[in-house]
C-alpha positions in Angstrom: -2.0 8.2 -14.4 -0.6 10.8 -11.7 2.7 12.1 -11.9 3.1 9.4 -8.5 2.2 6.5 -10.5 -1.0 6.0 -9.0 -3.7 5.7 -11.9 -7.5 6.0 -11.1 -10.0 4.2 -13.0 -13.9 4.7 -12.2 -16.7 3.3 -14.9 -18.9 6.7 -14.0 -17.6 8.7 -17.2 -18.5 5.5 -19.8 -21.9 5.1 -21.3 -23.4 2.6 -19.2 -23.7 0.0 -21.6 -19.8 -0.2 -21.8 -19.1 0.2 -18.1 -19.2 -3.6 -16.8 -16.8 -4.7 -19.9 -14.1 -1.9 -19.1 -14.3 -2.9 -15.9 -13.9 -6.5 -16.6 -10.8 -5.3 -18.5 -9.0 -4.3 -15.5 -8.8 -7.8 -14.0 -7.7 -10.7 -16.7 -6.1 -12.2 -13.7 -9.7 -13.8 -12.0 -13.0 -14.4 -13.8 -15.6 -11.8 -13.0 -19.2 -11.4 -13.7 -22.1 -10.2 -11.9 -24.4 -12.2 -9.9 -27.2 -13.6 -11.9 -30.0 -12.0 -12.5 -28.4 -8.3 -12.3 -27.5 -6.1 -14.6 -23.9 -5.3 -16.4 -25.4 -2.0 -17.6 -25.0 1.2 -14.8 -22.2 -0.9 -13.2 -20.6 1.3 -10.9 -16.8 1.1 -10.0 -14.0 3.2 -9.1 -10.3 2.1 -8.8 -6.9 3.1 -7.1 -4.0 1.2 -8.0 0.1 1.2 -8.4 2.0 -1.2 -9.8 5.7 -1.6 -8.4 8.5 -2.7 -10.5 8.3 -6.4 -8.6 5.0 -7.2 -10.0 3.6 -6.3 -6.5 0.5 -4.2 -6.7 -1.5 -2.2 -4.2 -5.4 -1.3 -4.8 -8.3 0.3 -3.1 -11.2 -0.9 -4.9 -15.1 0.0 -4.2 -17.8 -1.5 -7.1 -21.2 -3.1 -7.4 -22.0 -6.6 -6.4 -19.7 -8.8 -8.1 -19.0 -13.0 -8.8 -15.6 -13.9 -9.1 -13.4 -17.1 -9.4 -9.6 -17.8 -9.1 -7.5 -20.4 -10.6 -8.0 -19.5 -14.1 -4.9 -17.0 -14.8 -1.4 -18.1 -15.9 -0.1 -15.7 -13.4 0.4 -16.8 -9.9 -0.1 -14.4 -7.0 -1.0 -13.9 -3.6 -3.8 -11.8 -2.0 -3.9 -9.8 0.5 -7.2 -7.9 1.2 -8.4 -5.5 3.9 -12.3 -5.1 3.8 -13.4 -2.1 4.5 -17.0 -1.8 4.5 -20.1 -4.3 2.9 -18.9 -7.9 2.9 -17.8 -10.6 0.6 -18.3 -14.7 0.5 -15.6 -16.8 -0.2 -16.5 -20.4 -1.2 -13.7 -22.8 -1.5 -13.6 -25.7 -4.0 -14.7 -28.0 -1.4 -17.8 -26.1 -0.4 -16.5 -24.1 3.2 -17.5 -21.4 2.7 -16.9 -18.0 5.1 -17.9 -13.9 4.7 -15.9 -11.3 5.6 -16.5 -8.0 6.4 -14.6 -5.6 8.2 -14.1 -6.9 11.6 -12.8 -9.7 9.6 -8.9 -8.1 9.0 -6.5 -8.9 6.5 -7.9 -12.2 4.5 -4.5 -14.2 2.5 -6.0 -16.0 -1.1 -3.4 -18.2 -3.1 -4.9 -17.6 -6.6 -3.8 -21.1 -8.0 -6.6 -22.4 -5.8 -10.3 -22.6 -6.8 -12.2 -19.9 -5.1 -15.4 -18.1 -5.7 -16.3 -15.0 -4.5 -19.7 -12.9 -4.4 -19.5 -9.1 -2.8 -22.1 -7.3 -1.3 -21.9 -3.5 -1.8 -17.8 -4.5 -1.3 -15.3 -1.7 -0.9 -11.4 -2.8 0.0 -7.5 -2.2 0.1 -5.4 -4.9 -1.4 -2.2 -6.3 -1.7 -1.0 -8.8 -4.6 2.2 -10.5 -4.3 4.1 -12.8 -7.1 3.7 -16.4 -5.4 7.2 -17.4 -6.5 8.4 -14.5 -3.6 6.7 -16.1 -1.0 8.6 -18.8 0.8 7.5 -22.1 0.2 7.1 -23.1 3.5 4.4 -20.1 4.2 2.4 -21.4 0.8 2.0 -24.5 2.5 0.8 -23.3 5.6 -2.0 -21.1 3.6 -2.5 -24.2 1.1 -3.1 -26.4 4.5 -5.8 -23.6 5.7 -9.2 -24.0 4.1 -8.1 -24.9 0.2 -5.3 -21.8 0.4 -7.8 -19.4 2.5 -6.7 -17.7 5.8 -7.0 -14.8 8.3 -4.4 -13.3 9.5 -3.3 -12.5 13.6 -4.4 -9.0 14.0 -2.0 -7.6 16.1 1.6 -7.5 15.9 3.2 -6.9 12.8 -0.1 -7.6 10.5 -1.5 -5.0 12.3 1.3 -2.5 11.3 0.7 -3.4 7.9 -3.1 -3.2 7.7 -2.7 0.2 9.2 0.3 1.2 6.4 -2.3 -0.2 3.8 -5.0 2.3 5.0 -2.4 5.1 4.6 -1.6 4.2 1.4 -5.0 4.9 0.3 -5.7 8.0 2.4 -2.1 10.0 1.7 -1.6 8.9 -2.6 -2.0 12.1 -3.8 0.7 13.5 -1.6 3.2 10.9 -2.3 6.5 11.8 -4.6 7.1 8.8 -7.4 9.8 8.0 -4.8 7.4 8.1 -1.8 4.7 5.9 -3.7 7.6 3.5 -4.1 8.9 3.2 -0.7 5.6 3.1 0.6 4.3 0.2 -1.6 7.5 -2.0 -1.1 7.1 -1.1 2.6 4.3 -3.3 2.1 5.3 -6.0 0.6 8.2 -6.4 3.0 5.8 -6.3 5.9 2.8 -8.8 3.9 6.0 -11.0 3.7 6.9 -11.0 7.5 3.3 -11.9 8.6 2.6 -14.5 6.4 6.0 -15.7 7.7 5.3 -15.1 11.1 1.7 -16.3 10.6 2.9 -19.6 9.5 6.3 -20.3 11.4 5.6 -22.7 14.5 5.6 -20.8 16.9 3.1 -18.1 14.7 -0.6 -18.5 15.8 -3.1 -19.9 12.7 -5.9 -17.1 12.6 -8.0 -19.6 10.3 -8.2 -21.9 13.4 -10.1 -19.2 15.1 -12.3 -18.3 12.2 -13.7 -21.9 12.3 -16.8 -20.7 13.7 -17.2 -18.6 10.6 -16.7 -21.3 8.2 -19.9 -23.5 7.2 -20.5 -26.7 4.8 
């Protein structure tokens, strides 16, 4: 761990029979395997993350091909992710299914619903937030959007945030404990204020214009 609280985590220095099982020992909160027919041994992974004191967390994650599925932790959280290059599928318990990539934005999981999801050479910056701080009014707009699955608006304030996310990553290792902090609760305040604004009335439902995307 840095002095900043920032920890890094990368399978590269483990034999590579152990690699895929430390790995897997990073995320008890979703079920993850790799796809069939590859191989756990070699699997390559590197990790930034910071918890905050709130139980909000803030990652940049890049790792081989992955299969993962929510709904199976006791521990109920939101998701904010940011792709930033390859792609990932999300498959919803009722078979929609959609990919994202990087011209995608920020994506918004509820992790009480059932979801799969299979990466493809997948490297991102997330977000997780406790459910029980999001209004429940905003978890029933996501819950309403494709089995707790949306996309976010953007512009506006979500595209303050996605921008604060990338900075997060890029300027860590300059950050004070303080800094690192501030910069994660900054945030969380503004994940908060677009999924708010996203699903007030008079916010605009970025899943309604991802329907193209989404296939049976």
């Amino acid at each position: 761990m840095s002095d900043n609280g920032f920890i890094r985590v990368s399978t590269r220095c483990l034999p590579a029979r152990r690699r895929f099982d430390y790995w897997r020992s990073f995320h008890y909160l979703i079920d993850i395997d790799v796809p069939k027919g590859a191989e756990r041994t070699g699997f390559s992974a590197d990790l930034l993350h910071y918890a905050g004191e709130d139980a909000t967390s803030f990652g940049h994650v890049s790792n081989d091909d992955t299969v993962t599925r929510f709904a199976n932790s006791n521990e109920e959280f939101v998701l904010l992710s940011l792709t930033v290059s390859g792609s990932i599928e999300l498959t919803t318990k009722d078979g929609a299914s959609c990919v994202v990539t990087p011209a995608s934005g920020l994506v918004v999981v509820d992790s009480t619903r059932h979801l799969e999801t299979r990466s493809r050479g997948h490297e991102h910056v997330y977000l997780t937030l406790p459910r029980a701080a999001v209004p429940e009014r905003t978890m029933t707009g996501i819950g309403a959007t494709r089995d707790g699955v949306c996309f976010l608006p953007k512009g506006g304030i979500t595209g303050i945030l996605t921008s604060h996310m990338m900075q997060i990553a890029k300027e860590n290792e300059r950050l004070s404990p303080g800094g690192a902090a501030a910069a994660v609760k900054a945030a969380r305040d503004l994940a908060l204020a677009s999924l708010e604004l996203a699903h007030s009335p008079a916010g605009v439902m970025q899943s309604d214009r991802h329907d193209h995307a989404l296939r049976i």
